[in-house]
Every structure is written in C-alpha cells, then in structure tokens.
C-alpha positions as CSV (number, residue, x, y, z in Angstrom):
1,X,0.0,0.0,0.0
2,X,3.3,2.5,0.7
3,X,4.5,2.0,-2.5
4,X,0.5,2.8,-4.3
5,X,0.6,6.1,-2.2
6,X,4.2,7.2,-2.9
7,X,3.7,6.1,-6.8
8,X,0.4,8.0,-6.7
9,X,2.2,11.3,-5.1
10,X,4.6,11.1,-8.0
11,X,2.5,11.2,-10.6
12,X,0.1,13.7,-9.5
13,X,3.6,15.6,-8.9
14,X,4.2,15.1,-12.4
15,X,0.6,16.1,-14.1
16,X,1.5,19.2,-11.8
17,X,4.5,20.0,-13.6
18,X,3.0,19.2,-16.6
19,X,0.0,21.7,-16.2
20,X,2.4,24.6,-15.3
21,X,4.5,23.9,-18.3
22,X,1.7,23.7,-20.5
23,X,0.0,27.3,-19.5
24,X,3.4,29.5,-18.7
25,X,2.3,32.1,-21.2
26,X,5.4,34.1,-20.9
27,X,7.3,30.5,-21.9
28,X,6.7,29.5,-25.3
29,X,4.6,32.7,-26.0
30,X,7.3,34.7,-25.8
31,X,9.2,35.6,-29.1
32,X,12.1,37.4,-29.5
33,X,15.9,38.0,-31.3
34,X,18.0,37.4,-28.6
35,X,17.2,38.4,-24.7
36,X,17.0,42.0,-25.4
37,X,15.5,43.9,-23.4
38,X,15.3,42.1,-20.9
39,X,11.8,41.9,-19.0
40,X,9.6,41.7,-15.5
41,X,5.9,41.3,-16.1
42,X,3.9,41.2,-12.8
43,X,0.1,41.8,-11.8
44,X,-1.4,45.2,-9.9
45,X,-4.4,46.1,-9.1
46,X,-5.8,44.2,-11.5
47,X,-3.7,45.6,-14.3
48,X,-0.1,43.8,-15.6
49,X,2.6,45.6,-15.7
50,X,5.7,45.4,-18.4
51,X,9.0,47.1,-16.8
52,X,11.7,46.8,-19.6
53,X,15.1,47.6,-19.2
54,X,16.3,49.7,-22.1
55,X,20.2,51.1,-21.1
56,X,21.2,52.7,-23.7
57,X,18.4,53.2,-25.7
58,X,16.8,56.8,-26.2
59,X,13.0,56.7,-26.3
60,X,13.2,58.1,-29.6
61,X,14.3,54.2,-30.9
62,X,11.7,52.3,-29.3
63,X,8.4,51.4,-30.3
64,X,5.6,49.9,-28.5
65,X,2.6,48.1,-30.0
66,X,-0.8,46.3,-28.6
67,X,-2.8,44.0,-30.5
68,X,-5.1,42.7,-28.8
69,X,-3.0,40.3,-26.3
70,X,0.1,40.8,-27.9
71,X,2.8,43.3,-26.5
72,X,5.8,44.2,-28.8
73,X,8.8,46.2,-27.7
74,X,11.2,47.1,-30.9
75,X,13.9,49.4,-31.8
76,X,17.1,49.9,-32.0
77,X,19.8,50.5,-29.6
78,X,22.7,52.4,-31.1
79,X,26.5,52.5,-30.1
80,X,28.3,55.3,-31.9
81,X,32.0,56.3,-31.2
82,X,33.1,58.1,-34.3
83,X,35.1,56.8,-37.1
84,X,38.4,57.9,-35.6
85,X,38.7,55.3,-33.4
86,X,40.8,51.6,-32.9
87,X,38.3,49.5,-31.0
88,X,40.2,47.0,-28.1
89,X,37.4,45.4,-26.7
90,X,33.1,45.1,-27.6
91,X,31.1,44.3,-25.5
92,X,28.2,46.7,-25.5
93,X,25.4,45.3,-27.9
94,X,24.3,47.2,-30.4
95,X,21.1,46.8,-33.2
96,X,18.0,46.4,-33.7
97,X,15.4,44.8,-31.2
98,X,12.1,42.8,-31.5
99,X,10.0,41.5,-28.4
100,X,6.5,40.1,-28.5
101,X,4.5,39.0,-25.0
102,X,1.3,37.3,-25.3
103,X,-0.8,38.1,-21.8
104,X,-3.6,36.0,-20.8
105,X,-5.9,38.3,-21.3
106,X,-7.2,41.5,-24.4
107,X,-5.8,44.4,-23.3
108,X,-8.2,47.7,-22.8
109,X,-6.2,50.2,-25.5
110,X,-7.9,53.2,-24.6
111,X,-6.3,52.9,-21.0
112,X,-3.0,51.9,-21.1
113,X,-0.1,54.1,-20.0
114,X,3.7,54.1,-20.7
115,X,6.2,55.7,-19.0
116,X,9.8,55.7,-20.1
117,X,12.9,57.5,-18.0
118,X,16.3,56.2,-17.5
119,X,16.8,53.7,-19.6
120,X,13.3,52.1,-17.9
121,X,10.1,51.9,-19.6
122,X,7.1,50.8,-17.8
123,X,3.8,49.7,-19.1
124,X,0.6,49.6,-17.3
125,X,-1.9,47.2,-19.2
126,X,-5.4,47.0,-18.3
127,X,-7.8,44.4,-19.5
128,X,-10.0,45.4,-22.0
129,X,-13.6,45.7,-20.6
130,X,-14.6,42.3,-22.3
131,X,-12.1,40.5,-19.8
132,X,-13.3,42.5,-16.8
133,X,-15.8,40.7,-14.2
134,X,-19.2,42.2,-14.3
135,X,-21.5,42.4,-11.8
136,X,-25.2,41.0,-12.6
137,X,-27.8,42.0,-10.7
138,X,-30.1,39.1,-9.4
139,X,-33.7,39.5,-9.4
C-alpha cells in the first residue's frame, strides 16, 4: 500500500508539472531576437505591468505596439563612437530589437499608460472591458 501512495504522489507531482508547463504564457509565448531587453511582467491592481530595461536606448528608438493580447517592444539601440577610433574590446550590444508578450488576457487600448525614464520603460496594461468581471444583478 506505501509504495501505491508514494507512486500515486509522484504522478500527481508530475501532471503538476505538466499543467504549469503547458500554460506559462510568458514560456513559449514569448518571441524574441535574442534576450533584449530584458523583462519583469507582474500583476497590480488588476492591471499587468511590463517594466523593460532599455540602457542605452533613447526613447526616440523604441516602439511599442498592442494588439489585442500581444505586446511588442522594438527598436534599436545604437553604439556610436566616431570613425576615428581603434576599438580594443566590444562588449556593449548594439542593433536592432524585437520582443513580443502574449498576456492571458485583451488588453483595454484606450487605458494603457507608458512611462519611459532612464533607460526604464514601464507599461501599465489593463484588461479590455470584455475580460473585466461584471457584476449582474439578481432579481
């Protein structure tokens, strides 16, 4: 009987794991060229927020579109230091960016608001009025 229990534990363990794989909708939703920029998405007062980190990158160079429940980040992040120069070591990235999050939910246009200051930008991204509960009134 131990070993039904334990064997039982382990697979319910497993179909765990397997449920969480299956609906991480940052995971395979996620599509990018490379790991640029790099991103935190987390949930506030009922809204998600997007905080990107853009070093480097004037706001100028980075675009931001919503469709539907789709969030891209692009641009361009440009290093620049003349043609004078003899370069010794690179490691700052330079080029062009492309980022697309898909959130679980439509997001409300109309309402969304974007912030961008040092190198940061932040997103605020309401549901769309479609995904909000509504309150029905019994009679």
């Amino acid at each position: 009987m131990v070993f039904n229990s334990s064997l039982e534990n382990i697979l319910r363990m497993q179909r765990a794991l397997e449920n969480v794989m299956a609906n991480d909708w940052l995971g395979a939703s996620t599509s990018s060229r490379g790991g640029f920029p790099p991103v935190n998405v987390f949930k506030h007062d009922g809204n998600y927020v997007v905080i990107a980190e853009l070093p480097g990158v004037a706001s100028d160079d980075v675009d931001v579109e919503i469709n539907r429940n789709k969030v891209r980040l692009s641009g361009r992040k440009r290093v620049d230091y003349g043609e004078q120069i003899s370069m010794h070591r690179t490691e700052r990235q330079a080029g062009e960016f492309d980022r697309t999050l898909t959130l679980p939910f439509e997001v409300g246009i109309d309402e969304v608001r974007a912030e961008y200051r040092d190198g940061m930008l932040a997103l605020s991204l309401p549901p769309a009025e479609s995904h909000k509960p509504h309150k029905v009134d019994i009679s």
